[in-house]
N, C-alpha and C positions, 0 to 999 in steps of 0.2 A: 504494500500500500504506500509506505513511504518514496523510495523510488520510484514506482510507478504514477503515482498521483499527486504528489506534495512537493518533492525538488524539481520535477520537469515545469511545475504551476508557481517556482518562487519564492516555494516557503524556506526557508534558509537558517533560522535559528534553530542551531543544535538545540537548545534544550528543549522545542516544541517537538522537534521530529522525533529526539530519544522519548519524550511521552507520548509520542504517537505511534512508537516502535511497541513500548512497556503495555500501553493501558490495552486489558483486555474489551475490546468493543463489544464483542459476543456474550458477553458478562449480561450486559445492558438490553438486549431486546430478546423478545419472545423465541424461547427455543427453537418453531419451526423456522425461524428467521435467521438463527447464527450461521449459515453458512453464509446468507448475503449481509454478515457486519460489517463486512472492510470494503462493500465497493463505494462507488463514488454518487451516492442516492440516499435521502434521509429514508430512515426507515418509522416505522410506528413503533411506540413505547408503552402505555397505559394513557391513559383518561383524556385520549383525542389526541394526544401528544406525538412529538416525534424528535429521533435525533439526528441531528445533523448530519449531512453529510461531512467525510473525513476532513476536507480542503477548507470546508467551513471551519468548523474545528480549530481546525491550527491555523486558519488565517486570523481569527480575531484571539485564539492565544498568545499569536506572534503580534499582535499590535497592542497586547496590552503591556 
């Protein structure tokens, strides 16, 4: 995900990409869903919710 989607898009601060390396994505949404955690599409979470796509992610982690 990082190579693929994150440095060709920009994102450049090691410490967002090493947490975008660590943090388990799949953790976070509906079982039948953890195969698609790491592409580049928010997915649904609970109560209407969804999370972010990954690039989203680390682009407003790297800008804070």
């Amino acid at each position: 995900m990082v190579q693929e989607q994150l440095i060709p898009r920009g994102i450049s601060d090691e410490r967002v990409l090493e947490a975008m390396r660590t943090v388990p994505r799949h953790h976070f949404v509906d079982h039948a869903l953890q195969s698609r955690a790491y592409g580049d599409f928010p997915l649904p979470i609970s109560s209407g919710q969804t999370i972010s796509q990954p690039y989203i992610v680390a682009c407003m982690s790297e800008a804070l």
